[in-house]
FIKOLFI-195108 format. One record per residue: z, y, x of N, C-alpha, C, O in turn. Coordinates in steps of 0.02 Angstrom, whole numbers, plus 50000, padded with zeros to 5 digits. Each point is the difference from the previous one (the first is absolute). Example, Ala and Ser with C-alpha at 12.3 -4.5 7.8 and 13.67 -1.06 7.14 Angstrom:
! FIKOLFI-195108
<node <50390; 49716; 50660>; <50000; 50059; 49955>; <50000; 50060; 50045>; <50033; 49999; 50052>>
<node <49931; 50054; 49930>; <50003; 50059; 50042>; <50037; 50055; 49961>; <50008; 50055; 50025>>
***
This chain:
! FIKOLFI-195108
<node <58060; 58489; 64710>; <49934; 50024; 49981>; <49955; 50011; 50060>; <49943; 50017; 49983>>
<node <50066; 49978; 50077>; <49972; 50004; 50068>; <49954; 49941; 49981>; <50015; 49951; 49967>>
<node <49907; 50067; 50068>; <49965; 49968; 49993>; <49945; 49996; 49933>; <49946; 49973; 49989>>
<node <50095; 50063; 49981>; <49950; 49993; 49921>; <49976; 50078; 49990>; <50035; 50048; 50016>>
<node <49896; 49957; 49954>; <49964; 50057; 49969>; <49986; 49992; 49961>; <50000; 49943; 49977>>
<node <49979; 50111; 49990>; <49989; 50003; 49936>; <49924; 50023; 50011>; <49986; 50026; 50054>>
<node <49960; 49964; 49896>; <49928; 50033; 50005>; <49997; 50003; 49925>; <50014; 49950; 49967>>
<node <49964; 50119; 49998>; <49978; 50031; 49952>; <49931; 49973; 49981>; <49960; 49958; 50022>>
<node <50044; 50094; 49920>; <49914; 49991; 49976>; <49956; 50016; 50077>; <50029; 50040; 50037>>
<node <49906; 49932; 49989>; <49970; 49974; 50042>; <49925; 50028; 49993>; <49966; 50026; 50045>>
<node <50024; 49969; 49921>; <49928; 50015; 49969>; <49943; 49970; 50041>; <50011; 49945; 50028>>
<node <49920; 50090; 49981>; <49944; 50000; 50076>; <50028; 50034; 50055>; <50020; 50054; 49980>>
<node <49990; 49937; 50081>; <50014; 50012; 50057>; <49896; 50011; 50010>; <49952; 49962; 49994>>
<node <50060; 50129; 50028>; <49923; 49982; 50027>; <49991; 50021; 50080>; <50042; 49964; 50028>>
<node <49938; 50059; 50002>; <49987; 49997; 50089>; <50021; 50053; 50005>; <49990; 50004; 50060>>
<node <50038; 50057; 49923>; <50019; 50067; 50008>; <50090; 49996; 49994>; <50040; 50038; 50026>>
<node <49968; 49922; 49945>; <50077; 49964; 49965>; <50032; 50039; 49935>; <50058; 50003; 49978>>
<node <49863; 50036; 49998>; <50029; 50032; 49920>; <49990; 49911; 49957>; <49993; 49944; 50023>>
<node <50010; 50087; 49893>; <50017; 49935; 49975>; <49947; 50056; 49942>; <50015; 50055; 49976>>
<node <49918; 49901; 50015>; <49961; 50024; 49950>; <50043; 49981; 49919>; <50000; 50036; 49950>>
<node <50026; 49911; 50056>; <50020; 49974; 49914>; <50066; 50071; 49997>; <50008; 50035; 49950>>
<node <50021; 49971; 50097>; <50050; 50055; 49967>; <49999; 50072; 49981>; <50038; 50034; 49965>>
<node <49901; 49980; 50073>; <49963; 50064; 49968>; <49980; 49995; 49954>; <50014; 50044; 49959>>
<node <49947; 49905; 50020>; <49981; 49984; 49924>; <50048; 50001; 49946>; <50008; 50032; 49948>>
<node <50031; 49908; 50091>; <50063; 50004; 49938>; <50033; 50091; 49988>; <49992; 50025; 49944>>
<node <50034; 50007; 50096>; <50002; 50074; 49980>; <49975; 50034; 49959>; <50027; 50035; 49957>>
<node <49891; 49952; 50061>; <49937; 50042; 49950>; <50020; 49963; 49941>; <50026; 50040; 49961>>
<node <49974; 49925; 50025>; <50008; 49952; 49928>; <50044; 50027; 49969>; <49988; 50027; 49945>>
<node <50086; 49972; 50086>; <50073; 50000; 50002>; <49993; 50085; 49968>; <50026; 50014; 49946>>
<node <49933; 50047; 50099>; <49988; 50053; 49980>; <49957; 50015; 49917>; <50017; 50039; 49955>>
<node <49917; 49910; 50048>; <49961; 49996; 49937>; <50038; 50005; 49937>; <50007; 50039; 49953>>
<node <50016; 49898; 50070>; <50042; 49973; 49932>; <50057; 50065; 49988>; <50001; 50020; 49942>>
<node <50043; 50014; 50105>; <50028; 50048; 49979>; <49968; 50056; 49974>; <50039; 50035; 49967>>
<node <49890; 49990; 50037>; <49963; 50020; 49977>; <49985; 50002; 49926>; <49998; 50044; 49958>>
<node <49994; 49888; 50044>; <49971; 49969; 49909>; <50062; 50015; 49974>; <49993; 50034; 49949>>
<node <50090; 49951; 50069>; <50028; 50015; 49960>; <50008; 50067; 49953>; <50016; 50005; 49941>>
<node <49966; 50055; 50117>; <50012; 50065; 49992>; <49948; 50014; 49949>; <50011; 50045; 49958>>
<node <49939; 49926; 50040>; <49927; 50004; 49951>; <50039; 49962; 49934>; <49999; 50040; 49953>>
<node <50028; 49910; 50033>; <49999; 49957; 49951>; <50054; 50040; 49969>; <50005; 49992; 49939>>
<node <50044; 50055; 50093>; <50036; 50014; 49956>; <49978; 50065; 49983>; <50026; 50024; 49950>>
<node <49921; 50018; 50089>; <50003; 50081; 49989>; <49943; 49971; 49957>; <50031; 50012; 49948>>
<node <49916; 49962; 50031>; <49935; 49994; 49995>; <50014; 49949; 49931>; <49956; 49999; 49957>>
<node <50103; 49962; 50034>; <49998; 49940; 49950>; <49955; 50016; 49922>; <49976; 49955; 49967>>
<node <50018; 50119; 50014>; <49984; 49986; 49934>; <49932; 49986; 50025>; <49980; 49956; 49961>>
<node <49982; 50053; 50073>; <49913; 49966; 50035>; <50024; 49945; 50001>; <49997; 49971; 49945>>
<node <50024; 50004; 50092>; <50028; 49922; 49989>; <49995; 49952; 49928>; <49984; 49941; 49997>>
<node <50034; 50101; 49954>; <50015; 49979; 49955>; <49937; 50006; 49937>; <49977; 49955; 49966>>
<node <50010; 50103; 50035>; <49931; 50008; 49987>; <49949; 49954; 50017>; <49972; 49969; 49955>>
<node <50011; 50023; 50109>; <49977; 49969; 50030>; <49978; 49912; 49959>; <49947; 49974; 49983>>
<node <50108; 50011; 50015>; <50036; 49928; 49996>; <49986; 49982; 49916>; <49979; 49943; 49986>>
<node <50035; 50111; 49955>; <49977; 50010; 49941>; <49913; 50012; 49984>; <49971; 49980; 49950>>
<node <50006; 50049; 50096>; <49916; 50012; 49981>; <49989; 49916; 50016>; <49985; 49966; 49951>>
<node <50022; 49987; 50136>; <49999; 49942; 49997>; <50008; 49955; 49949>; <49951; 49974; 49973>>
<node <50092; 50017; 50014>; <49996; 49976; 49927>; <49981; 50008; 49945>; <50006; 49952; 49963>>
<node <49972; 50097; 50016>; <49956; 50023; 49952>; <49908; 50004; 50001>; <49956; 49990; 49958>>
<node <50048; 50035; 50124>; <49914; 49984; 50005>; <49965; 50057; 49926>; <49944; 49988; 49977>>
<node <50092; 50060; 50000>; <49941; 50058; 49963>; <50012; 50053; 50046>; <50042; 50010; 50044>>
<node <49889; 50033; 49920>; <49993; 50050; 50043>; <50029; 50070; 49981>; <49987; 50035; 49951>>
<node <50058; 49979; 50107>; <50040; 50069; 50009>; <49989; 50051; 50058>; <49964; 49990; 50050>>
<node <50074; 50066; 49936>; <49988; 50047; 50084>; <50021; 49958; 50050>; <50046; 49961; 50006>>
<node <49902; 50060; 50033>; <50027; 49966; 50082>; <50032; 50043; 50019>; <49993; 50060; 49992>>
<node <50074; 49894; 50055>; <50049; 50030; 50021>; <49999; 50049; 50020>; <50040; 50045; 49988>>
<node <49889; 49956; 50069>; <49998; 50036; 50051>; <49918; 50046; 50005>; <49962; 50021; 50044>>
<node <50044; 49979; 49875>; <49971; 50045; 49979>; <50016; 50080; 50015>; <49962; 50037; 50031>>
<node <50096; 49979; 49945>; <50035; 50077; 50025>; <50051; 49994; 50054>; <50058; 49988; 49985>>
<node <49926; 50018; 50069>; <50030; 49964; 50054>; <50069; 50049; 49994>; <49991; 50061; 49991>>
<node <50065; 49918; 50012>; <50060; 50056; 50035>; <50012; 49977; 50062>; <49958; 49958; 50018>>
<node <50110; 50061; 50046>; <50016; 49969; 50042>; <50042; 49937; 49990>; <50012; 49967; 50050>>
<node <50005; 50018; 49906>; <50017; 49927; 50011>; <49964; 49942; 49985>; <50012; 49942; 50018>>
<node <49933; 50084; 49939>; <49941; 49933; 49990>; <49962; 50010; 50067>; <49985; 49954; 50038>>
<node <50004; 50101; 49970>; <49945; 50001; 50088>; <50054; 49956; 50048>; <49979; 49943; 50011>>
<node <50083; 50072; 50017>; <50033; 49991; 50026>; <50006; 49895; 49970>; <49990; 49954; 50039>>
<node <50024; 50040; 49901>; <50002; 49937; 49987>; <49932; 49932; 50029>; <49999; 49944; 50026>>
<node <49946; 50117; 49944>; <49924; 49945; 49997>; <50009; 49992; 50046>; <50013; 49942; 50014>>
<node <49985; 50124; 50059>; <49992; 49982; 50066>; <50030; 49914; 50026>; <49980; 49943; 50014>>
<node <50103; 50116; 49978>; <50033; 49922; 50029>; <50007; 49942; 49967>; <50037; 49957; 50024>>
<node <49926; 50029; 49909>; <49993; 49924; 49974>; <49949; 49966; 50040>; <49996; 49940; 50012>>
<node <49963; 50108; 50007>; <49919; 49981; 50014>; <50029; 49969; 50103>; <49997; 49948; 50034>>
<node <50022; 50104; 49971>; <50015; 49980; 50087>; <50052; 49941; 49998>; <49988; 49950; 50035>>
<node <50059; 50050; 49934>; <50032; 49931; 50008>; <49988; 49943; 49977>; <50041; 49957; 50012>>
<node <49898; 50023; 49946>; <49978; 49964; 49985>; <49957; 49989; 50063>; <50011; 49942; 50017>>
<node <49952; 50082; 50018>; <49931; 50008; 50061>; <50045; 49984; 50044>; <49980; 49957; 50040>>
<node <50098; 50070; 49973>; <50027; 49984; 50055>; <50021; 49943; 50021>; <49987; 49965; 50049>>
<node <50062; 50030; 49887>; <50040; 49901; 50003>; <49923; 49956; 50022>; <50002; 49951; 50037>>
<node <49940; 50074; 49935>; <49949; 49942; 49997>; <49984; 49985; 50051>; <49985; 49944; 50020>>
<node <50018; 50126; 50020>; <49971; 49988; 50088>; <50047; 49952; 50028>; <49987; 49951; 50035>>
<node <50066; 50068; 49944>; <50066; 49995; 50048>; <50025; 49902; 49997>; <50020; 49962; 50044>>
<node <49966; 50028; 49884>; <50002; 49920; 49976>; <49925; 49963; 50040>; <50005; 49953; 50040>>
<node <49965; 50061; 49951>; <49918; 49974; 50033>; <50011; 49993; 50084>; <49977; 49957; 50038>>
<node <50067; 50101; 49976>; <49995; 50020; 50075>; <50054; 49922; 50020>; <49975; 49959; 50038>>
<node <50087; 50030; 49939>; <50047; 49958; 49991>; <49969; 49949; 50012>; <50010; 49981; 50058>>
<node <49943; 49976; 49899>; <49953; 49958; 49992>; <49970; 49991; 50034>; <50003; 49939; 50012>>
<node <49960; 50085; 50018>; <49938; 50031; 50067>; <50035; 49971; 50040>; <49999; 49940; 50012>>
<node <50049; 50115; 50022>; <50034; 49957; 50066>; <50027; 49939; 49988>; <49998; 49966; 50051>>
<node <50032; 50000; 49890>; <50017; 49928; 50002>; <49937; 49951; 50004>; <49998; 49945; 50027>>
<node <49970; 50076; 49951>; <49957; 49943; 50001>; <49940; 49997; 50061>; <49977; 49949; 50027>>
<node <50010; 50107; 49983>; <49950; 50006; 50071>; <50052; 49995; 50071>; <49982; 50006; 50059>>
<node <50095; 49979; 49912>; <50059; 49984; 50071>; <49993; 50074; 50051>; <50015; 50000; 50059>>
<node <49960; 50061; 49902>; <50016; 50042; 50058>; <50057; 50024; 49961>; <50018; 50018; 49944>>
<node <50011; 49969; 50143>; <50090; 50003; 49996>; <50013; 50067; 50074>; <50038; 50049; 50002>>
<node <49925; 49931; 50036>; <50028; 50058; 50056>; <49926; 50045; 50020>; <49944; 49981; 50019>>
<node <50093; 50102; 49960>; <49944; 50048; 50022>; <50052; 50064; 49994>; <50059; 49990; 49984>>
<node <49916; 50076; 50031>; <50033; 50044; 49995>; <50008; 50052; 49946>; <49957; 50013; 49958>>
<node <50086; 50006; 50046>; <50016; 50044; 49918>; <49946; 50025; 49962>; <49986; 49992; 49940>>
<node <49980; 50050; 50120>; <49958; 50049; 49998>; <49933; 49960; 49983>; <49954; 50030; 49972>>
<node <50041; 49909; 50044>; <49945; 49968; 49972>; <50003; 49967; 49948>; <49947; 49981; 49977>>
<node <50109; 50004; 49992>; <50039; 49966; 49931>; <49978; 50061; 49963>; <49956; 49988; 49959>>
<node <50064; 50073; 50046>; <50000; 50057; 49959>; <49923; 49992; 49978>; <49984; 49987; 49942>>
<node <49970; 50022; 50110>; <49928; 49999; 49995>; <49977; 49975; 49958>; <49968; 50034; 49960>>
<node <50039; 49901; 50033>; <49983; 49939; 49963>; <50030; 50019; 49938>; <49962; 50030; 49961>>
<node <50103; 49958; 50019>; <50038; 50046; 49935>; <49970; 50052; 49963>; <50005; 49997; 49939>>
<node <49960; 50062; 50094>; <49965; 50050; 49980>; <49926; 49988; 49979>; <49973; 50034; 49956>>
<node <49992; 49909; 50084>; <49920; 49958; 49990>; <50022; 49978; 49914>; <49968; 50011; 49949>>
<node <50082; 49961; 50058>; <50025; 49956; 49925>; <50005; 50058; 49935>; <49991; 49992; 49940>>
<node <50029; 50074; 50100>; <50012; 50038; 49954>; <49930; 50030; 49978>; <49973; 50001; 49945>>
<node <50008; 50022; 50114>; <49914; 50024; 49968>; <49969; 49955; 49960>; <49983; 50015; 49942>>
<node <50009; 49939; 50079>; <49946; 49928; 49963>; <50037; 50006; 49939>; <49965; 50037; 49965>>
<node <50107; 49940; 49990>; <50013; 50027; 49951>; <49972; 50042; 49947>; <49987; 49984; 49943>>
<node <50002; 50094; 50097>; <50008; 50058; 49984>; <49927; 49986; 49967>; <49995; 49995; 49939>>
<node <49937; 49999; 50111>; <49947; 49981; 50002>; <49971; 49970; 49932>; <49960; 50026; 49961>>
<node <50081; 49900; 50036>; <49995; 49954; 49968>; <50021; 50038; 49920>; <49967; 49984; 49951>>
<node <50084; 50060; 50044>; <50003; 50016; 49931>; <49976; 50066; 49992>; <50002; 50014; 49940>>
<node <49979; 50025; 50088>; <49941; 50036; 50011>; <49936; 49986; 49965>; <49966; 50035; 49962>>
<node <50028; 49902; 50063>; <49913; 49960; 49993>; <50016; 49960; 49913>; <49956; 49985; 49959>>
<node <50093; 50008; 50037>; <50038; 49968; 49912>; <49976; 50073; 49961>; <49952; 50009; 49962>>
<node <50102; 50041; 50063>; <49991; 50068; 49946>; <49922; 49998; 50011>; <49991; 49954; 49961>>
<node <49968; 50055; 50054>; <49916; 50037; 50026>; <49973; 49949; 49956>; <49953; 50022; 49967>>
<node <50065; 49894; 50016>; <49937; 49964; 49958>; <50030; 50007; 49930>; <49957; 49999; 49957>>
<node <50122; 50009; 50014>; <50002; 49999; 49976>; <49984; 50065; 49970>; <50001; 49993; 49939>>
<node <49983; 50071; 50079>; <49979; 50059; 49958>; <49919; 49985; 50017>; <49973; 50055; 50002>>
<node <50001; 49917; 50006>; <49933; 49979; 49997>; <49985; 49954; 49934>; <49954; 50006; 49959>>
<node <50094; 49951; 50043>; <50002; 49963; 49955>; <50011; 50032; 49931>; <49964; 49992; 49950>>
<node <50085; 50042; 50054>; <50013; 50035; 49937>; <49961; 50034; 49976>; <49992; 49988; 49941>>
<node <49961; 50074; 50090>; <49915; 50024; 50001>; <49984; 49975; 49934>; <50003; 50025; 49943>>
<node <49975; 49902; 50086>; <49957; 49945; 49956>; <50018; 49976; 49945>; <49962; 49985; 49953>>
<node <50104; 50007; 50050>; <50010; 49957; 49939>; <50041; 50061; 49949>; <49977; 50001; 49943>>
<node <50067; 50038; 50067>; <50066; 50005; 49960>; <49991; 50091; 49995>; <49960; 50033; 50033>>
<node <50075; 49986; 49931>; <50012; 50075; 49997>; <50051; 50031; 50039>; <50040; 49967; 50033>>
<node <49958; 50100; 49963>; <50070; 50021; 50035>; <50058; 49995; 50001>; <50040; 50004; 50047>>
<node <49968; 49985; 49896>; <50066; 49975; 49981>; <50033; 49960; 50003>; <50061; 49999; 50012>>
<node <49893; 49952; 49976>; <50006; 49923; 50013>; <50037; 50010; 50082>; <50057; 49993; 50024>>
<node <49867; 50029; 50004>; <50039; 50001; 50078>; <50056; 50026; 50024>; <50021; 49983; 50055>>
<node <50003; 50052; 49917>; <50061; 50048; 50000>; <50075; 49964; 49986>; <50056; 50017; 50021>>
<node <49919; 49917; 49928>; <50042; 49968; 49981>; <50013; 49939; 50043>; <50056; 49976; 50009>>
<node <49878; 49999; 50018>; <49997; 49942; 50066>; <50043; 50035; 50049>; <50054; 49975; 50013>>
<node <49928; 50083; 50017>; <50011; 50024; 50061>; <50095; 50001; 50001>; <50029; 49987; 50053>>
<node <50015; 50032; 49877>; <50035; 50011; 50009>; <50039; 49943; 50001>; <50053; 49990; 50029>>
<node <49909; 49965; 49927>; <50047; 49922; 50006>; <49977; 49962; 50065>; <50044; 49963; 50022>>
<node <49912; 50038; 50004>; <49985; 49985; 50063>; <50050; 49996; 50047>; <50010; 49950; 50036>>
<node <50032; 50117; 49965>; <50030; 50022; 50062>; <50069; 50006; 49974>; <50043; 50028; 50033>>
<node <49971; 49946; 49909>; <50060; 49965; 49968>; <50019; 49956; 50044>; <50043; 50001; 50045>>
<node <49904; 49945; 49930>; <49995; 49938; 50034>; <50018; 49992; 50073>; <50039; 49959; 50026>>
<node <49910; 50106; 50012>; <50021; 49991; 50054>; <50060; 50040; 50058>; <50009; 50003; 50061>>
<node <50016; 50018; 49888>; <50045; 50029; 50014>; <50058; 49942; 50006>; <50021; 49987; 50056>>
<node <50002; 49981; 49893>; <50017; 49922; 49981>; <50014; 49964; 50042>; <50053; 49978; 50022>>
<node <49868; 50014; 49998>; <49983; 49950; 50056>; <50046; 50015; 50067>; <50041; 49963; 50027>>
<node <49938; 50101; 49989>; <50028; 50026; 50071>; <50086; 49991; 49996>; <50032; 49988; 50051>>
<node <50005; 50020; 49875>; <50052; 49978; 50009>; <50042; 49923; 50002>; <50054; 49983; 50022>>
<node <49900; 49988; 49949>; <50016; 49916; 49996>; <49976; 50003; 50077>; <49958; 49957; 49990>>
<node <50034; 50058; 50080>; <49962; 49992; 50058>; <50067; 49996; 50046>; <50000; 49966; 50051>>
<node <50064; 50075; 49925>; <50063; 49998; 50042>; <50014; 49937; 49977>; <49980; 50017; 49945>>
<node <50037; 49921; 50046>; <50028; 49945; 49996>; <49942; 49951; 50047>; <50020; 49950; 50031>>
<node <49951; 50058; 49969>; <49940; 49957; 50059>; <50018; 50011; 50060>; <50020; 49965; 50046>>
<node <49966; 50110; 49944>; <50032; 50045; 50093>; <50068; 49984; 50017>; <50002; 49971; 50054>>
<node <50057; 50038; 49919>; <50071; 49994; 50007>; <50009; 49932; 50007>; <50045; 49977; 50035>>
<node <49913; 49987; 49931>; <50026; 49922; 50018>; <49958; 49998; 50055>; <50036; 49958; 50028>>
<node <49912; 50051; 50017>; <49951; 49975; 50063>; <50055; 50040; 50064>; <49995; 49992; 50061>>
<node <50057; 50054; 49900>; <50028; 50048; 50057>; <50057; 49940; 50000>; <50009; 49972; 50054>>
<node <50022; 50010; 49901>; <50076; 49964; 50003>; <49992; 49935; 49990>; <50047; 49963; 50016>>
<node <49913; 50017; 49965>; <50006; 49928; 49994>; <49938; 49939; 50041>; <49962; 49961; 49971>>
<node <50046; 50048; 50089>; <49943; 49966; 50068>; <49980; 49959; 49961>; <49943; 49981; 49987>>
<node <50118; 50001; 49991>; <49992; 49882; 49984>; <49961; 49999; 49931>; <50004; 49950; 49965>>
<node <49964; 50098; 50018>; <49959; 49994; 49929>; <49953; 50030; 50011>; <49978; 50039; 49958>>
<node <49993; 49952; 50099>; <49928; 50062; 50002>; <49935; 49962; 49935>; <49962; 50035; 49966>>
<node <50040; 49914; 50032>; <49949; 49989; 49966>; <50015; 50012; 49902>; <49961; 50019; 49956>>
<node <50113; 49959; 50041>; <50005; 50026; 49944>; <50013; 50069; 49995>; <50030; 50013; 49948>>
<node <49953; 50057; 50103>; <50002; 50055; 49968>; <49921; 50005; 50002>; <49978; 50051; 49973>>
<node <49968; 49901; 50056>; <49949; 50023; 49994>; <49958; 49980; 49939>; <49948; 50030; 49990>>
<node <50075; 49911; 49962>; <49994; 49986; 49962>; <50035; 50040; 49935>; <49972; 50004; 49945>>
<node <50081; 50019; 50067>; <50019; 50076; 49958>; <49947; 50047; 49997>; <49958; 50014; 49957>>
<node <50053; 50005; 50093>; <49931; 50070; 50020>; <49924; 49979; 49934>; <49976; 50030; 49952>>
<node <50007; 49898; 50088>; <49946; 49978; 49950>; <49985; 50032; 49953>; <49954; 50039; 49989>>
<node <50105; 49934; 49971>; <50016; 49967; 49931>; <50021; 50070; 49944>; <49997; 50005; 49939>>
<node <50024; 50041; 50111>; <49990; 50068; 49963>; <49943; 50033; 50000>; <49979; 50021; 49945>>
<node <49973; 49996; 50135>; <49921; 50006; 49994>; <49980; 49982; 49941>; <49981; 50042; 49959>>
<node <50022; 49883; 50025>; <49963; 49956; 49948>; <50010; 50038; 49940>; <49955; 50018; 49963>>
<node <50101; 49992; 50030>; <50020; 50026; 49943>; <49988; 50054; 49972>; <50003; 50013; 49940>>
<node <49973; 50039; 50130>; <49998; 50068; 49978>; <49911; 49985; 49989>; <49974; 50018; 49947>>
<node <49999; 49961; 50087>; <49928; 49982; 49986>; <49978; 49978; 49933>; <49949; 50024; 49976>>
<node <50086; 49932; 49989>; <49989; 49978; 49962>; <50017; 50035; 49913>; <49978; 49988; 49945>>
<node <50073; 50061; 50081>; <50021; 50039; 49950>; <49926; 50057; 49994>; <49962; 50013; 49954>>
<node <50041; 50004; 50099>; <49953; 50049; 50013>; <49928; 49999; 49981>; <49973; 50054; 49985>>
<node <49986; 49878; 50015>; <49961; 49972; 49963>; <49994; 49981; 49939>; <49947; 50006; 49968>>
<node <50105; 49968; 50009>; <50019; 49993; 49890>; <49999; 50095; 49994>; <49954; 50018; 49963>>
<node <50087; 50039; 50065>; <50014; 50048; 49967>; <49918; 50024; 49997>; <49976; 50021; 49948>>
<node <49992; 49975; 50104>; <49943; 50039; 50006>; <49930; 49971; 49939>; <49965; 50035; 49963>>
<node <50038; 49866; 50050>; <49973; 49997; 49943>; <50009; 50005; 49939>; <49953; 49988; 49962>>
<node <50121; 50034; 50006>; <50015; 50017; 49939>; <49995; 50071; 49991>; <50017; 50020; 49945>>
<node <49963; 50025; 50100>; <49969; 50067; 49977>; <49951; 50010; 50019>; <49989; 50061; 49996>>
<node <49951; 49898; 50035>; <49939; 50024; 49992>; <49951; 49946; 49979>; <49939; 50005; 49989>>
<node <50093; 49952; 50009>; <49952; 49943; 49990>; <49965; 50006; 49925>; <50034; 50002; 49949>>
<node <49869; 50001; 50050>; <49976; 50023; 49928>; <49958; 49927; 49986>; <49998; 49956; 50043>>
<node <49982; 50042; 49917>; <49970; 49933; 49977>; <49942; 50004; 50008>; <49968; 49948; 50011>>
<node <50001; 50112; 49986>; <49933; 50025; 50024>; <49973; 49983; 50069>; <49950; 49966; 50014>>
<node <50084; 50057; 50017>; <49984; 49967; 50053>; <50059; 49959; 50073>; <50009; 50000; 50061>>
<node <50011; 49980; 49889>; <50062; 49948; 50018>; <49992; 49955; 50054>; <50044; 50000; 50044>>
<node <49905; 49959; 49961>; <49987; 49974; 50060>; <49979; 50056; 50058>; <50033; 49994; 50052>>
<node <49940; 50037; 49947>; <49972; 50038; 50063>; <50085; 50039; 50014>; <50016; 50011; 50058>>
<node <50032; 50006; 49887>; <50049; 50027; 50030>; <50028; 49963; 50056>; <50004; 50009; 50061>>
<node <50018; 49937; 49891>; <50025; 49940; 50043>; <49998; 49972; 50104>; <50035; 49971; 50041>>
<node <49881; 50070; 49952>; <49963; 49952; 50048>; <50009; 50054; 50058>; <50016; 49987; 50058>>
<node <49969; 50079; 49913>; <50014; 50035; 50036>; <50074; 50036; 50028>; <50023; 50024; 50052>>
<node <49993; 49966; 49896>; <50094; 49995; 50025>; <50028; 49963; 50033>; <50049; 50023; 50030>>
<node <49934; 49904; 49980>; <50031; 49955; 50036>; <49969; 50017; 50087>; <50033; 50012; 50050>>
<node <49886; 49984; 49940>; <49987; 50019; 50062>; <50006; 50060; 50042>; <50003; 50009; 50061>>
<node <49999; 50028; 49885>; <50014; 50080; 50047>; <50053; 50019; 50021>; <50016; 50018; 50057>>
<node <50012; 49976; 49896>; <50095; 50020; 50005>; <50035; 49945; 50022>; <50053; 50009; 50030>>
<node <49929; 49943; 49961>; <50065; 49932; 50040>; <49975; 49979; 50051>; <50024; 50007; 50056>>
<node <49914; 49958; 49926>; <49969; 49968; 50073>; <49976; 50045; 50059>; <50007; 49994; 50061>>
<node <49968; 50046; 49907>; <49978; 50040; 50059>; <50048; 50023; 50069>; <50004; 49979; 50057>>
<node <50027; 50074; 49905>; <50059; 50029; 50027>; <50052; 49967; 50039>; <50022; 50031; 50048>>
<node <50016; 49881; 49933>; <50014; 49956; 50029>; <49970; 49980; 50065>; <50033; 49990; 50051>>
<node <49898; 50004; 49946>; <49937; 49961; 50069>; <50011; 50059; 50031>; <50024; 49990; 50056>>
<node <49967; 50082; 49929>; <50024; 50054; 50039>; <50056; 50004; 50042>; <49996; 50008; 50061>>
<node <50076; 49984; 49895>; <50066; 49957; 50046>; <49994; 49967; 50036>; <50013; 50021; 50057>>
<node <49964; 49912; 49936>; <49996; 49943; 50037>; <49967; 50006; 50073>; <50026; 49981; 50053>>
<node <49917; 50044; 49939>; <49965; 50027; 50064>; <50011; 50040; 50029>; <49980; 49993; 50058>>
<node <50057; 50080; 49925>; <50049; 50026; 50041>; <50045; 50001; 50028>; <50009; 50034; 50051>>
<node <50051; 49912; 49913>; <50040; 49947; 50032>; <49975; 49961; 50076>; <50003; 50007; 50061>>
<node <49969; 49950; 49884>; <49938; 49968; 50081>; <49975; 50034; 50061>; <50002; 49973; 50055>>
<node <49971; 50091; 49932>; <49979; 50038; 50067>; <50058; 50030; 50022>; <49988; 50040; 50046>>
<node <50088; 49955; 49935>; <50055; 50009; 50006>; <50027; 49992; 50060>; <50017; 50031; 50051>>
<node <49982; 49888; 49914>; <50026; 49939; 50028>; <49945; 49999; 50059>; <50009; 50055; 50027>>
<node <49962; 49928; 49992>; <49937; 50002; 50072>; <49994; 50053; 50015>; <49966; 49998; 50051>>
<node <50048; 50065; 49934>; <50009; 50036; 50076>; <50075; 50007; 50006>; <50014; 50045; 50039>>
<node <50037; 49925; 49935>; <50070; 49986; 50043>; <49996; 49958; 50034>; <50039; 50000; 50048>>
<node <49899; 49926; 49942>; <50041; 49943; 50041>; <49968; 50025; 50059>; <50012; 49975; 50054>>
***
C-alpha cells in the first residue's frame, strides 16, 4: 500500500485553505435536521396545511391564533425556504461566473447578499400582493390566498433539498441539477398563478385583473431579481 492515498470528499479549496462547500453542506446537513424535528412535532400543520391545498375553500388561517409551534413552524418554513434559495443560486453563481478561488469570509459575504436579495425580493411579493388584494378581493378571500400561498411555499422550499444535495454530490450533473432547480421554480410559479386566478379572478373586471397581475406580481418583481443579480454579478467581477 506504500505509495497510494486516499483523498475524500474535496469540495472548493479557497485561499485561507477552509472549504466553503463543507460549511454549507453542515448548515444544510443541520437544516434538514431541523425540518425533521418540525415535521414530526408540527405534522398535524402539515397536514392541515396540505388538506385546505386541495380543497382551495375558505377556513381559519392557521396562523390566525398563533401558539408556539405554529410561530415556531411559520418562522422556520419561511427561513428555509429563503435559505436553500440563497444557498442553490449562490451554487450557480460561482459555477457559472468560474469564481472558484476567494476567501471564506468573502464567500460568506456574497452567501448573505443572496440571502438579503431573497428576503427583499419576497418582502416586495408580500407588499404587492396585499395591495393587490385592497383592490380586488375581501378579507377573507385574502386570508385564504395568504394561507395557501405559503403552503405552496413552504412546498417549494422543501422540493429545494434535491437540487442542493445533488449540486453538493453529484459534480458530473451540474447542469442536470440546474435544470431540476428550474423545473420546480416553474412549477411552483405556475401553481401559484392557476391558485390565485381561481380565487380572485371576477368577470367584471377580468381583464384588468389579469393585466395587472401578470405585470405587478410576476414581471415586475422578477426584472427586480434579475437586476439585482446583475449589479451582483459586476461588483464581484
Amino acid at each position: 500500500m506504500d505509495g497510494v492515498s486516499f483523498e475524500g470528499y474535496a469540495g472548493i479549496g479557497w485561499g485561507d485553505g477552509l472549504l466553503i462547500h463543507d460549511i454549507l453542506v453542515c448548515a444544510i446537513i443541520v437544516l434538514l435536521s431541523i425540518f425533521a424535528y418540525a415535521f414530526h412535532n408540527c405534522y398535524p400543520l402539515f397536514e392541515k396545511m396540505t388538506r385546505g391545498l386541495i380543497s382551495l375553500k375558505e377556513r381559519q388561517n392557521l396562523f390566525d391564533t398563533p401558539t408556539r409551534e405554529s410561530v415556531f413552524f411559520n418562522f422556520f418554513m419561511r427561513f428555509q425556504t429563503l435559505f436553500l434559495s440563497a444557498v442553490i443560486l449562490f451554487l450557480i453563481f460561482c459555477r457559472i461566473s468560474g469564481i472558484q478561488e476567494q476567501r471564506v469570509q468573502q464567500a460568506i459575504i456574497l452567501q448573505s447578499g443572496f440571502f438579503l436579495l431573497l428576503i427583499l425580493f419576497y418582502l416586495l411579493k408580500r407588499f404587492l400582493y396585499y395591495l393587490y388584494s385592497r383592490v380586488f378581493i375581501s378579507k377573507s378571500k385574502f386570508n385564504l390566498w395568504n394561507t395557501t400561498y405559503h403552503t405552496l411555499f413552504y412546498y417549494f422550499g422543501i422540493l429545494l433539498y434535491i437540487p442542493i444535495l445533488w449540486l453538493f454530490f453529484v459534480h458530473d450533473h451540474f447542469v442536470g441539477a440546474q435544470i431540476c432547480f428550474i423545473a420546480i421554480y416553474v412549477l411552483f410559479r405556475a401553481t401559484v398563478i392557476y391558485v390565485k386566478i381561481r380565487l380572485f379572478y371576477d368577470k367584471n373586471n377580468g381583464f384588468l385583473f389579469l393585466m395587472l397581475y401578470l405585470c405587478a406580481q410576476e414581471i415586475v418583481p422578477l426584472l427586480f431579481l434579475y437586476e439585482s443579480l446583475s449589479y451582483l454579478h459586476n461588483v464581484i467581477e
